[in-house]
N, C-alpha and C positions, 0 to 999 in steps of 0.2 A: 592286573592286570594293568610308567612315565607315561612323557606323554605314556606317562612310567607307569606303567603299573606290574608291580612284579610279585604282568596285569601274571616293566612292573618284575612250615612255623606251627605250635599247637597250645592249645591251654585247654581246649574242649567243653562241651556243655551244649545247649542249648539255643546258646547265643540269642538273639534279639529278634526271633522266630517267634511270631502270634500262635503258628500253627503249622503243620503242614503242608499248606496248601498256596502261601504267599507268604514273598518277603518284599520290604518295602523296597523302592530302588530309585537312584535319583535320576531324572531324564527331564529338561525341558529344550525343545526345541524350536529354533525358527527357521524356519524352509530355507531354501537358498531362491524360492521362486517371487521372496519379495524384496521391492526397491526402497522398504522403507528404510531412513536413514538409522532411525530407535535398533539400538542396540540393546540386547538381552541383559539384563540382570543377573547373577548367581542369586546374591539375597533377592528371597523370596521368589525365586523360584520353586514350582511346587514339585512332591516326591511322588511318582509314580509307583504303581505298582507292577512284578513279575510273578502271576499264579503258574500252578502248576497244572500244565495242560491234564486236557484226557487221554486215553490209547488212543481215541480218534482222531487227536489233535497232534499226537506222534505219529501217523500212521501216512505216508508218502503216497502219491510227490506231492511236492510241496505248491501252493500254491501260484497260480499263471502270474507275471507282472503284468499289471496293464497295459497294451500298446507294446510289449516288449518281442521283439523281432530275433531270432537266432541266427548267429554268423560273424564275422568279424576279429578284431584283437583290439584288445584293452589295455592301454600302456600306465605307466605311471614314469612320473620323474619325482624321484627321492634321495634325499642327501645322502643315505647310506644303506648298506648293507646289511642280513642282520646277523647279528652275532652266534644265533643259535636256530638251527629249523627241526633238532629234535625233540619232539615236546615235551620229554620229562625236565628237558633244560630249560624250555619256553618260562620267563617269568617278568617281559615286558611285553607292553603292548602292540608296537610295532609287528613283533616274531607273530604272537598269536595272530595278528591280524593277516596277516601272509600267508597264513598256514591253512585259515577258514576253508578256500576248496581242497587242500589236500589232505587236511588230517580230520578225523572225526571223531567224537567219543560215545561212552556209554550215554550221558546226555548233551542235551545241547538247549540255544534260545533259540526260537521262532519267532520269528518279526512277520506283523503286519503291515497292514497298507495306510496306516493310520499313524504309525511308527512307536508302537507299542510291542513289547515283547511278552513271550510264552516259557517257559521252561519244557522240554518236551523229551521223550526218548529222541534219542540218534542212532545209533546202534542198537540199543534197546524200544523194545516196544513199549513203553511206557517209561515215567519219568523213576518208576521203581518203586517197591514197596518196603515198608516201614513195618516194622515187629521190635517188642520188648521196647517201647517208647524212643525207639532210635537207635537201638545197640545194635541192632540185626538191618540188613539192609539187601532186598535180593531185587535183580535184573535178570529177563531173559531176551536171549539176541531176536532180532529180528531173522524170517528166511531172507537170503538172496542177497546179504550183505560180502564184495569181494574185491581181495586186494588189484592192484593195477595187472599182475601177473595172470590173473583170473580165479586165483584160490580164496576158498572160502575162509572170510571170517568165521574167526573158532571162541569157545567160550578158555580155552588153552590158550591163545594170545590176548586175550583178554589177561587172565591170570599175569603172565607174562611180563604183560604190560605194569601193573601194578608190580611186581616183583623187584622186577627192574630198576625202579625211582630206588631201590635201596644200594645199587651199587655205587660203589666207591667213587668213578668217574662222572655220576649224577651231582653235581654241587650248586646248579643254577638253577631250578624249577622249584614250586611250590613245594612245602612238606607236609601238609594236611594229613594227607593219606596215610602216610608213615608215620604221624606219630599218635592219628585215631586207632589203626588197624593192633589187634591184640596180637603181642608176641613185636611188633612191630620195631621196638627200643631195643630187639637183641638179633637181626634179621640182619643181614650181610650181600641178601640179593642168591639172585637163583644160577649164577653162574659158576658154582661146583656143586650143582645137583641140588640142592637144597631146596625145597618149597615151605611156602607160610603157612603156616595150618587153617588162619584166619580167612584165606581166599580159598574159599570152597568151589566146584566144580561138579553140574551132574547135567549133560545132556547139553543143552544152551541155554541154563539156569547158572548164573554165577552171584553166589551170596558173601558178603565181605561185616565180618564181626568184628566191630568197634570197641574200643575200652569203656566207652561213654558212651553214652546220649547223643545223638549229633539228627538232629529232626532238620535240618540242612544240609545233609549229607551229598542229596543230591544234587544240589547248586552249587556243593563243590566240585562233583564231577566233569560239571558244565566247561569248569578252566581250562585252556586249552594246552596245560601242562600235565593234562591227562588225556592227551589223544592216543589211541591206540598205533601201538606198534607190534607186526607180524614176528614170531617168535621165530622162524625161521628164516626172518630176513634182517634180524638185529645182530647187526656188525658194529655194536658197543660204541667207542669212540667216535668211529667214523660215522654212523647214523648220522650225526649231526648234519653232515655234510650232503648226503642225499636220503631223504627218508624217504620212504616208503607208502604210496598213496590209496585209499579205502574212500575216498571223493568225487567229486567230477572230473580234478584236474590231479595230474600229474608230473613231475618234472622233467622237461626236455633236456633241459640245458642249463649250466650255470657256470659263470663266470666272476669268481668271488669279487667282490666290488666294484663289480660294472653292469654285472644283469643278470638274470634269472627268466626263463622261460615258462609257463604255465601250457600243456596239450591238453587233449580230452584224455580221459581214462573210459578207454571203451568197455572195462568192466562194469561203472558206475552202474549200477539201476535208480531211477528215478523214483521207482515204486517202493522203493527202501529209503528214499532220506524225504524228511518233511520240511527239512531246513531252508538247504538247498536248490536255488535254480540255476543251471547252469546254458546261457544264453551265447557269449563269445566262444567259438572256436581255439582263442586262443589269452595270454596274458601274455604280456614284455614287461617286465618290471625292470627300471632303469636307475641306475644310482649314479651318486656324483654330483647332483643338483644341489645348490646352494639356493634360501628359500627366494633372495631376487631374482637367479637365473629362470624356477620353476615359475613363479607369476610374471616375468614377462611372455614366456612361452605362452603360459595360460591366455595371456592379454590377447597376444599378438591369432591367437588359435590359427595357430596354421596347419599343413598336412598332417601327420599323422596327430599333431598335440590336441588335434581336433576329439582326438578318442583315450586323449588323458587324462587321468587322474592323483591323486596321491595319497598314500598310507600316509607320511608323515607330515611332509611340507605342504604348511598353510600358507593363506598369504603373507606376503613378507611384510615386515612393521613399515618400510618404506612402503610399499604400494598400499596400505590398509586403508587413505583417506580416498585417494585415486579409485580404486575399486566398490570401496563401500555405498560411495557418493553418485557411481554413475549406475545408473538404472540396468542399463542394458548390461554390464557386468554383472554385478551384486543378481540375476538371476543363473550366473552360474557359480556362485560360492553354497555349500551346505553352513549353515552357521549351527554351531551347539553349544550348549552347557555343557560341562564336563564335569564328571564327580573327581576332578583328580585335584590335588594341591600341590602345587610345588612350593620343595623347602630346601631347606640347606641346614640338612644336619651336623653336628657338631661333634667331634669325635672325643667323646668321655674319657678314654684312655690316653688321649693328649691334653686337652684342653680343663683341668680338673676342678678348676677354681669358677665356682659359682659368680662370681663379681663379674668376672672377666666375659664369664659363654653370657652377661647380662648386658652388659656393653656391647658383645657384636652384636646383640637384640636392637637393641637402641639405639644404636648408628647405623642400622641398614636402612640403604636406599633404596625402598620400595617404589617411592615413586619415577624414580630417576628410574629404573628397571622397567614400571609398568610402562612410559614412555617409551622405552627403546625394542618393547613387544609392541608397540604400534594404538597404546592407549588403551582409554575405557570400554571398547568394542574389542578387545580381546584377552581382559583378564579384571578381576576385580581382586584390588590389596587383601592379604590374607591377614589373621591375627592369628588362627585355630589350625591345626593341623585336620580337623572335618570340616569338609567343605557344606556349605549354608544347606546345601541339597542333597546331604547325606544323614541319614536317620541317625537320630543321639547327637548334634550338632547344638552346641550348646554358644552361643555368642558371646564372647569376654575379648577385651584388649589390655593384657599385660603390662603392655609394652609404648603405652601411649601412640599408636603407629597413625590412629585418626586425627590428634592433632596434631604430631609430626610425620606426614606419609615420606618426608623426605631426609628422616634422620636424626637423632640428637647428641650430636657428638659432645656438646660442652655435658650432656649426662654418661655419654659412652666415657669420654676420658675423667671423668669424677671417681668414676665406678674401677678404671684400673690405678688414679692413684691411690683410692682406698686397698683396693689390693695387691699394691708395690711391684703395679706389673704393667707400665709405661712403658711404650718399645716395643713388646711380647709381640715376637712373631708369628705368623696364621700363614699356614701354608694352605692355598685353595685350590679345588679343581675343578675345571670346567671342561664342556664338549667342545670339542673343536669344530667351531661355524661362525660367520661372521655375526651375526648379530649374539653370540654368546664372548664374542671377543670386544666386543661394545660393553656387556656386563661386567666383564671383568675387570675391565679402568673403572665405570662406578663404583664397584665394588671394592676394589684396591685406592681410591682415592677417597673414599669414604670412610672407608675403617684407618685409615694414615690419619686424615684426620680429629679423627679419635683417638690417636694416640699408638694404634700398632703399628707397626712392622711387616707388610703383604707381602707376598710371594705367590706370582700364582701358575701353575700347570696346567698345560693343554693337555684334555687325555682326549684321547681316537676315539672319536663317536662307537662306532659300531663292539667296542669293545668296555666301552665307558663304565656301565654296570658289573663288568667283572673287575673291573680294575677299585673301583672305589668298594667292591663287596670281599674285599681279603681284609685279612685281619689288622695284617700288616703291612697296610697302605700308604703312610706315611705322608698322609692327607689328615687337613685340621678340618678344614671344612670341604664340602661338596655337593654342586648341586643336583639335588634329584625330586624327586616325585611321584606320589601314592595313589590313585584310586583303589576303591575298596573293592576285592577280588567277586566278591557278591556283596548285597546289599545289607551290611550290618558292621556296627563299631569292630565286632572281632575281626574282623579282616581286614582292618587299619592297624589295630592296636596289638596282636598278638604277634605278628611279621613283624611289625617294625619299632616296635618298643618293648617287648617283654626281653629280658635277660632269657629266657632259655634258648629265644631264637638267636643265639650271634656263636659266628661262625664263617668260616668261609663259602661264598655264595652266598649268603642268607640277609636280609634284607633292613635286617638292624642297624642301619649304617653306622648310628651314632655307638653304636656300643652300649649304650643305656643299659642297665644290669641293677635296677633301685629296687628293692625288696619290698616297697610300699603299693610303686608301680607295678612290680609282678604278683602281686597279691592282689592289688586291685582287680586287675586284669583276669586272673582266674575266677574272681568272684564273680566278676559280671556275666563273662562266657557262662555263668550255669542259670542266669536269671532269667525264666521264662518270659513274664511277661515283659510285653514289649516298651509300654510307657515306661517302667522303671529301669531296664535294660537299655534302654537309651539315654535318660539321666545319669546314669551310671557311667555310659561313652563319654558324656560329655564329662563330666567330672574326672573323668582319666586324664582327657585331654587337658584342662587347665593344671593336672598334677606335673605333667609333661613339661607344660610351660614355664611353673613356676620351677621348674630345674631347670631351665632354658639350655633343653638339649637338642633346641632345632631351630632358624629362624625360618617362620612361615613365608614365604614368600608373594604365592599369589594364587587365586583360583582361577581357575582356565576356561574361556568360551576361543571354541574352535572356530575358524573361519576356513575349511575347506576349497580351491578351486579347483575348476573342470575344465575337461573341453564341452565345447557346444552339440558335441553329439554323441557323449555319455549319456545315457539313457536311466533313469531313477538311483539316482546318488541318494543314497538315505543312511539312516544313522542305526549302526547295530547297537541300542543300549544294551545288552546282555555280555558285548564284548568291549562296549565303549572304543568302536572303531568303525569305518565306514564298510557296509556291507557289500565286501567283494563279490559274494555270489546271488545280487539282486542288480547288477551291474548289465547294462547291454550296449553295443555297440548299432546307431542309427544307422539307418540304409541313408 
């Protein structure tokens, strides 16, 4: 789930599951309703937990917001567009966050008023049952669940749905499911007739049999690169482009990288989702915004910015001291902890020589970086690829990065004349935004002085993760970013560091393919219990390190702003995005 998470692969097992019934998850949060100046911590901030609700606690509508009034449109201004809105493709943050009113799945998270989350049925009436210690896994739908056309969700587009992730033109979304599901590694998708044997079917009972164990199963479901899509209305490629809505909202309008429209779906029933409130008549989602343009709008709240919000763009590093400081702002920012890290992987299949992927370690400008995200109120220097508030985080600095946060190049160029590779060109890629065009001269004048050779390429935001996720990229380094898809090391470490995942589309940026690391990795997915499953993570991660096939970059605390008469801005931990459908618009 970048601001990546790709929210933003298999080894299977157990993973880092106590039980059942709860998985650890990392959340701390401070309101946006206080003026103090104290900025949040990562270290040491504490891990919350996501149980699994009851059928009660599935069972709709969901509950009233406080004070919340229905009527109005809710806009947003955002840098960009997104790449994908069909959700077997979904495998960044942003997309799924967009998609929260219109697509929905077998489960889902419920958030409370305290801003705590629930794991709960969504389509299904409960969050689903467990048999043969996890291999077996069955849901039945709820009544009264119906696409925007009026037809009934079937437990057949369910199928459908899961079938589907296997076809050929699927390359961007999770692969969980495909590669838990049996028969799953020889399955080609259900587009000449074919069905999986593994997704069963009787009534509005749908049972899905796993190779493994997977006593998590269901919080994989939760990903929003498993939203249901109607089998009679999947137009393959094209979906992408307008899907298909089983939500509150629906799509009116879309104008690829300028705006997207959000109506009601007068099919919705309230009485079927527990998720879900849906309060605005309408959304406007607005792209184009660069992150100075959207915080002065924010500042200045004028007509309609008054009833703005945004998916992506925080405050900008230039306005962070300006807004933090003055009271009467800083009551309209959300600030959060984020479990996500951003890094800059290192591409193994160009860069081979250990000394050298040690050096870029050693001469990155972290703090020269964390400056130009606008300081210690919106990210804390990384060393670990888990972030401090992600269970199995093990705390080590390789890389000396606490006493040098700003680089050591007389050790960066040590390390390439030992390995007679002075000059050695690094070709980098960056999103194209202004404050990522600010990193890229630190970066590029950082690493020169250590001895390389920079080069570095703008790739197109909204395309940015397909282009750096081919194989054949021809990119040395790149920047990107990880939270864990649910709350457990497997879902950092299995996507984005085991050799089996890499691939095109697939999330191993680095290519990393180390036979210690992929053994590791399989081992731990099968370790129940949790303390030693998380020992485990963390020791993955410093195996990682000491191959320096990433440099860590920075752990993220978000600073969200609003207009002044957005109505309960809160923080979805279960999607690690701001929850669009708890959103109202003030009379």
């Amino acid at each position: 789930m970048s601001f990546s998470r790709r929210t933003f692969m298999i080894a299977t097992g157990v993973a880092a599951a106590a039980s059942t019934t709860v998985l650890s998850a990392c959340s701390s949060s401070s309101g946006g309703g206080s003026a103090s100046d104290d900025a949040p911590k990562v270290s040491g901030s504490k891990t919350t937990e996501i149980p699994v609700g009851t059928k009660a606690d599935s069972t709709g509508p969901a509950p009233e917001v406080k004070g919340a009034v229905k009527g109005g449109t809710i806009y947003s201004l955002d840098q960009f567009d997104m790449d994908h809105l069909d959700p077997a493709q979904i495998y960044v943050s942003t997309e799924g966050a967009i998609t929260r009113p219109i697509s929905r799945g077998l489960t889902g998270y419920k958030i409370d008023e305290k801003g705590g989350c629930i794991l709960v049925g969504d389509t299904a009436t409960d969050a689903g049952t467990m048999k043969d210690g996890g291999k077996t896994w069955t849901f039945t739908l709820k009544d009264g669940v119906k696409w925007e056309d009026g037809s009934d969700l079937s437990t057949t587009d369910v199928k459908h749905t899961f079938e589907r992730l296997f076809a050929a033109f699927v390359t961007e979304g999770p692969r969980y499911v495909q590669q838990f599901l049996v028969g799953g590694d020889k399955y080609k998708g259900p587009y000449e007739g074919k069905s999986l044997a593994s997704i069963e079917v009787e009534g509005k009972t749908i049972t899905f049999r796993l190779n493994e164990a997977r006593t998590d199963f269901n919080y994989t479901l939760a990903m929003p690169g498993y939203g249901l899509v109607p089998k009679a209305k999947d137009t393959k490629e094209k979906y992408d482009k307008q899907p298909f809505s089983c939500g509150p909202y629906r799509i009116a309008s879309r104008s690829i990288g300028k705006s997207m429209t959000y109506v009601r779906n007068e099919h919705w029933d309230p009485k079927t989702d527990a998720i879900r409130n849906a309060y605005p008549d309408k959304f406007v989602f607005q792209f184009g915004f660069e992150l100075v343009a959207s915080t002065d709008r924010y500042i200045a709240d004028k007509d309609n910015d008054q009833y703005a919000m945004s998916i992506f763009n925080e405050v900008a590093p230039e306005r962070i001291a300006q807004v933090l400081t003055n009271a009467t702002l800083k009551k309209r920012v959300l600030t959060q902890v984020d479990t996500v890290t951003y890094y800059w992987p290192i591409n193994m299949t160009r860069v081979k020589d250990l000394k050298v992927r040690q050096a870029i370690n050693h001469a990155w400008p972290h703090q020269q970086i964390q400056t130009i995200g606008g300081g210690a109120s919106t990210s804390e220097v990384a060393t670990t690829i888990l972030a401090p508030v992600t269970p199995g985080y093990t705390k080590f600095d390789l890389y000396d990065v606490a006493k040098k946060p700003g680089g050591d190049p007389a050790k960066a160029k040590a390390l390439l004349k030992e390995a007679g590779k002075v000059g050695q060109k690094l070709v980098i890629a960056f999103q194209q935004s202004d404050t990522q065009v600010k990193v890229a001269v630190a970066v590029k004048n950082a690493l020169e002085e250590a001895g390389f050779t920079v080069v570095t390429k703008q790739v197109d935001k909204s395309t940015f993760y397909t282009q750096i996720g081919k194989i054949d990229n021809d990119f040395d380094l790149f920047g990107a970013g990880w939270s864990p898809d649910w709350p457990n090391g497997y879902s950092v470490f299995y996507p984005c560091w085991s050799g089996k995942n890499i691939g095109d589309g697939r999330s191993n940026y680095a290519q990393l393919n180390d036979p210690s690391v992929n053994k590791a990795i399989d081992a731990a997915a099968k370790i129940a219990d949790v303390s030693e499953a998380n020992k485990a993570w963390g020791n993955i991660d410093r195996m990682i390190m000491e191959l320096a096939a990433v440099v860590p970059d920075y752990h993220k605390i978000r600073n969200w702003m609003y207009g002044s008469k957005v109505g309960n801005v809160v923080y979805d931990g279960g999607n690690t995005c701001i929850a669009l459908c708890k959103l109202y618009a003030m009379k």
